[in-house]
C-alpha positions in Angstrom: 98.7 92.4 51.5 97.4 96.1 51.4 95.4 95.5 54.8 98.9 94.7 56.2 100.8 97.8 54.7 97.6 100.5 55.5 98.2 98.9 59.0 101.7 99.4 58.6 101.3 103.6 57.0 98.5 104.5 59.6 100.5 102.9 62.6 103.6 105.2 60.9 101.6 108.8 60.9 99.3 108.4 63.6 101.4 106.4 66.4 105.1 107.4 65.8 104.9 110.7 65.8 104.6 110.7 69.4 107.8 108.7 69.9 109.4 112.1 71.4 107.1 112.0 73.9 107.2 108.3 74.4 110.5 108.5 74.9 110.1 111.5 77.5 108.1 109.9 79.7 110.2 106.9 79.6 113.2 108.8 80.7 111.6 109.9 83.8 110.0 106.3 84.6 113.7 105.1 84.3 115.5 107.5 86.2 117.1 108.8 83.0 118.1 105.7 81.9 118.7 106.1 78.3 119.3 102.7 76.9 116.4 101.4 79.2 114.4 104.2 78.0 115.2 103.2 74.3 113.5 99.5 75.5 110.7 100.2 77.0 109.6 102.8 73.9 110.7 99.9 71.6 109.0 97.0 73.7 105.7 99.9 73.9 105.1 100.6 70.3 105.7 96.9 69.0 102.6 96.1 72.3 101.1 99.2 70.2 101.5 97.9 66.9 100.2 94.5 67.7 97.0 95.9 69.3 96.9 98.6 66.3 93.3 97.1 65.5 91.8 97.7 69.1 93.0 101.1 68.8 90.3 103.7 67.8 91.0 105.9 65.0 89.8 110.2 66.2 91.0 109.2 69.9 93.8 110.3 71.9 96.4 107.9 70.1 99.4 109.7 72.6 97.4 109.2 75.5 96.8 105.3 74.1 100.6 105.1 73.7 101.7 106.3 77.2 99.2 104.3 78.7 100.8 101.1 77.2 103.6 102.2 78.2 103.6 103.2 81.8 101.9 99.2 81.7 104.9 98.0 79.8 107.1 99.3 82.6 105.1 98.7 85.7 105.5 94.7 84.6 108.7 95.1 83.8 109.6 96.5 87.1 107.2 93.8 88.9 109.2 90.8 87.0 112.6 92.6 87.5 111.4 92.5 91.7 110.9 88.2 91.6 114.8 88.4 90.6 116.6 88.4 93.8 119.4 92.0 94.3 122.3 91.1 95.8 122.8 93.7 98.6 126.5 94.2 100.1 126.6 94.4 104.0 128.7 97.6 104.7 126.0 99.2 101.5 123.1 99.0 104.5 125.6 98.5 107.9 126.2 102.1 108.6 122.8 103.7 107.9 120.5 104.8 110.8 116.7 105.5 110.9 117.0 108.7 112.6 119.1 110.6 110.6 116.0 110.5 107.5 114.0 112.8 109.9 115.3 115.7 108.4 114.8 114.6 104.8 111.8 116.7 103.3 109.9 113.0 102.7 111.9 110.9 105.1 108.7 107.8 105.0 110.2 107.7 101.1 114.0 108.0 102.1 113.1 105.6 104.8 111.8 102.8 102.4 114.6 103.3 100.0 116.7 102.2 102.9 115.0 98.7 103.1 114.2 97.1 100.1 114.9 93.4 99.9 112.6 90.3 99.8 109.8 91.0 102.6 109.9 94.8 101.7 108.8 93.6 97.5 106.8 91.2 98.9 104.9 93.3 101.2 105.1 96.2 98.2 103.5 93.3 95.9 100.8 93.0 98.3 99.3 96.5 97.8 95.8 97.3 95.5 97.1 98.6 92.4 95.9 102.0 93.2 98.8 102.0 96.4 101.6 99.9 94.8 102.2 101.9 91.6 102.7 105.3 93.0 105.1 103.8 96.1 107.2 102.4 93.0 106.9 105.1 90.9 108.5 107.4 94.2 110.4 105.4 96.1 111.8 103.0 93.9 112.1 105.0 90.9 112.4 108.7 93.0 109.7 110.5 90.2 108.5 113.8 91.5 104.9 113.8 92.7 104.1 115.8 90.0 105.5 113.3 87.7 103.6 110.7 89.3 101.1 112.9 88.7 101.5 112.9 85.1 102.3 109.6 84.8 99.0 108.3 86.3 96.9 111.0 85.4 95.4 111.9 88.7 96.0 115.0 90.4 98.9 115.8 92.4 97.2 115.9 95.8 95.6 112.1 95.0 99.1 111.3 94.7 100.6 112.4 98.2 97.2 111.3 99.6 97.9 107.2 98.1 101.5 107.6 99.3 100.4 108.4 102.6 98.3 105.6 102.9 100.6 103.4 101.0 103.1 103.8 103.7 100.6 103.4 106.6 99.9 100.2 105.4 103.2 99.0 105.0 104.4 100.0 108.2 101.4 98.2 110.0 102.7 94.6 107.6 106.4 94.9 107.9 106.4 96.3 111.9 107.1 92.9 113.0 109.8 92.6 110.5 111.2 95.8 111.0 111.6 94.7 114.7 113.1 91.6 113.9 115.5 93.0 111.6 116.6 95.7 114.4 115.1 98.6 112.4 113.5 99.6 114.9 114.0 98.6 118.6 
């Protein structure tokens, strides 16, 4: 019984004084979300207190925690996408390609346009390294530095996996797009 409850007090002064900063980050993962944001912390640290004995006492225990939960929310997010959106027609009817060309990242606004079943699947499809930061900006609209933060990679890693994030899903959903009438 005192293995479980010196579990239970280390868990308390090492891992939950961080929840601030859990909490944070989960507020920009959810687009400000707050009772979202409240989950995913809650969901995180019970993952955390779970694996409690994998963790390694002297290391970074806030970088352990955000890591499990930027994880927490990625599957979240990818089990969320296998549940079908319903989409109204007049929501998509009236928008045009074009007038994104103006946008200071219209390849992002662009995407935003065209989610639906091909667009996840297609999103699905990418290496790991691709598909989290197109999620993380142009379905949840984090900054790049965010992304940045979020990842832990540089901000210029981050523009330079969007970019070819995008490439590759314009050369998979081209057909589609064509098909659709996105493009003519």
């Amino acid at each position: 019984m005192t293995r479980d409850r010196d579990k239970r007090e280390q868990f308390e002064s090492e891992a939950l004084v961080h929840i601030d900063a859990l909490f944070g980050l989960a507020l920009r993962l959810t687009g400000g979300d707050t009772a979202r944001s409240e989950d995913l912390v809650q969901d995180s640290l019970l993952k955390a207190f779970r694996a409690w004995d994998d963790f390694r006492l002297g290391t970074n225990c806030r970088a352990w925690l955000m890591t499990i939960l930027r994880n927490t929310f990625i599957n979240e997010f990818r089990s969320a996408q296998r549940r079908p959106t319903p989409v109204e027609y007049d929501e998509v009817a009236d928008r045009s390609v074009f007038a994104e060309v103006s946008a200071v990242d219209p390849e992002g606004h662009f995407f935003d346009r065209l989610i639906d079943k091909e667009v996840i699947a297609a999103i699905d499809g990418l290496p790991d390294e691709f598909r989290v930061p197109i999620v993380l900006s142009d379905l949840e609209g984090l900054s790049y530095q965010e992304i940045a933060e979020v990842m832990e990679i540089p901000v210029g890693t981050v523009k330079s996996r969007l970019f070819r994030a995008r490439k590759r899903l314009q050369v998979k959903l081209l057909d589609y797009a064509l098909e659709m009438g996105y493009l003519s």
